[in-house]
N, C-alpha and C positions, 0 to 999 in steps of 0.2 A: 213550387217555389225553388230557385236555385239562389244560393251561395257562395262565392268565392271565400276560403279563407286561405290564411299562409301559414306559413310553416309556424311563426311565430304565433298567432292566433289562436294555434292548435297542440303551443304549450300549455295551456291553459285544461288538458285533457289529465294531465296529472295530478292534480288536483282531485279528482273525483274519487270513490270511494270504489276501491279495488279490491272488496272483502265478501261484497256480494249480500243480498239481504235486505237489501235498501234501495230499490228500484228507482228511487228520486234523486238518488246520490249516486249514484252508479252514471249518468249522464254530462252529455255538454250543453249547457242551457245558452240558446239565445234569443236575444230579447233586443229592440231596439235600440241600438248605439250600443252593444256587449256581450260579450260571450263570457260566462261564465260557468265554474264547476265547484265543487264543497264534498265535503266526505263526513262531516259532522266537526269535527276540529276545527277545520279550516274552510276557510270560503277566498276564492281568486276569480277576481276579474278584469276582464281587460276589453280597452276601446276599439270598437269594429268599425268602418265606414260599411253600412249594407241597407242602409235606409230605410223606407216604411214597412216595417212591418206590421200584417192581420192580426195576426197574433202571434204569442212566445212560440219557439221551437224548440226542439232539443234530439240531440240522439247518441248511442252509446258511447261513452270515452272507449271502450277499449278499441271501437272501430278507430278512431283518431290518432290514438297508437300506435295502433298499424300504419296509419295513411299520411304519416308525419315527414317525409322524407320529399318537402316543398306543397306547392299550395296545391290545394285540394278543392274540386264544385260538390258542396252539398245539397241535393236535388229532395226534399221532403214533399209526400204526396199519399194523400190515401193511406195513411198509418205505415209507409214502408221509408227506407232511408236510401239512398247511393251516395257513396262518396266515391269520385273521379278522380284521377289525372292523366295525364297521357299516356302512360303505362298499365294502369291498371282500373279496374272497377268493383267498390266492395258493394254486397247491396245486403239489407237487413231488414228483416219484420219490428218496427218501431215497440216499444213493451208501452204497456199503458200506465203513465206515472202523471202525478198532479203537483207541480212547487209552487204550493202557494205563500210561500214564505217570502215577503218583503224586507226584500234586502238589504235598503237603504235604512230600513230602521236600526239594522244592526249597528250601522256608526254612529257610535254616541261615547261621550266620554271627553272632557277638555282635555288637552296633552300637558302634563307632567313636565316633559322634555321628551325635543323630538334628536334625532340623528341620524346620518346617509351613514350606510352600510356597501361596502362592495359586494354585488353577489358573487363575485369570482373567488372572493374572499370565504363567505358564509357557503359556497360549495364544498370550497377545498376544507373548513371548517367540519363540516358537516361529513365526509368522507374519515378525517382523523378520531372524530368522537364513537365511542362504543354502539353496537346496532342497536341495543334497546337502553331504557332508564330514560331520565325527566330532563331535557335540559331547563336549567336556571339561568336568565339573563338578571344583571343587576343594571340600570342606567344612572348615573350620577348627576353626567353635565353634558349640557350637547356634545363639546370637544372634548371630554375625557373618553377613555378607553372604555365600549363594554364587556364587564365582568360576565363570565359565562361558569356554570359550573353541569358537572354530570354523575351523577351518582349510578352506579352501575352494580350490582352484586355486593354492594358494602364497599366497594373503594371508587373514590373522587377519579374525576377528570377536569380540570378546570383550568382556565386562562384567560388572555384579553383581547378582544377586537377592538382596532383601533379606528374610528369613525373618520370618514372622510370631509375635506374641509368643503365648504357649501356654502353659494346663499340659497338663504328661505326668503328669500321678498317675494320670490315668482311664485314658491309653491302653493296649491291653495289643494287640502287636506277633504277629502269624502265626507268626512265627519263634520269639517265647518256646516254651519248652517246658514252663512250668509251666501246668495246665489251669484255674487258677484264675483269678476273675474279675477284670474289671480292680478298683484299688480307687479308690475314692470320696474327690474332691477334701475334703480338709477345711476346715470352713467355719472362718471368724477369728470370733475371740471376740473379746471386751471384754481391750483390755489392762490387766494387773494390775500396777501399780506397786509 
């Protein structure tokens, strides 16, 4: 079976568990209509056009890592993996791992309060704050600022991301459990005096 994925598709490889030990979390799992990866912490995924799928696939993130510098054919067969581009060819003995873990069970939970974050933002964020210790987010109100704090060694890091402004009419949330579609911002008419 072959694969086209993109460069973008193939962020999705950081994600996975880089620590070694965990043979099911160490991959890039895909599955029909997504590609995703988890490390125990955290779980990412994202929308694939790659249609019917036999069954799930998967094969190492660190190959993906590598093969990140535009789109990539992943060729799965016979327990072994290639991944392509024009330039190069990685090929790899697939390790035998089993996730059976349903993922959509994972969302659950009504929203609190929700809020748009810039990742460009929570990059640069994420580069200033110390390499290890817990970060704390506090969320208030959609539009107020979130509080972040970091505890590192016994001394604070702490400050505020400012949420960007948004509508939510379109968004429709993983965790809804209604299957309908998001709805459709409504456009302003002519005020009527």
């Amino acid at each position: 079976m072959k694969i086209k994925l993109t460069k973008e598709d193939l962020r999705i490889a950081n994600a996975a568990n880089d620590e070694g030990g965990r043979p099911a979390l160490e991959q890039v799992h895909i599955r029909e209509g997504k590609i995703f990866a988890a490390d125990g912490f955290m779980l990412v995924e994202h929308e694939v056009d790659i249609g019917k799928l036999e069954e799930p696939y998967y094969f190492p993130a660190d190959l993906a890592k590598i093969a990140r510098n535009g789109h990539i054919e992943v060729e799965i067969e016979e327990g072994k993996v290639r991944l392509s581009n024009r330039d190069y060819t990685i090929e790899a003995k697939l390790p035998e791992v089993t996730f059976g873990l349903d993922i959509d069970s994972l969302y659950t939970g009504e929203a609190k309060a929700v809020i748009a974050l810039s990742i460009s933002v929570l990059r640069k964020l994420l580069k200033a704050l110390p390499e290890s210790g817990t970060l704390k987010l506090r969320i208030a109100e959609p539009h107020h600022p979130v509080e972040f704090q970091v505890s590192n060694d016994g001394r604070l890091t702490y400050g505020l991301v400012m949420p960007l402004l948004t509508s939510w009419d379109s968004i429709r949330w993983k965790s809804d459990k209604s299957k309908d579609k998001p709805s459709k911002p409504k456009k302003k008419g002519k005020r009527q005096s």
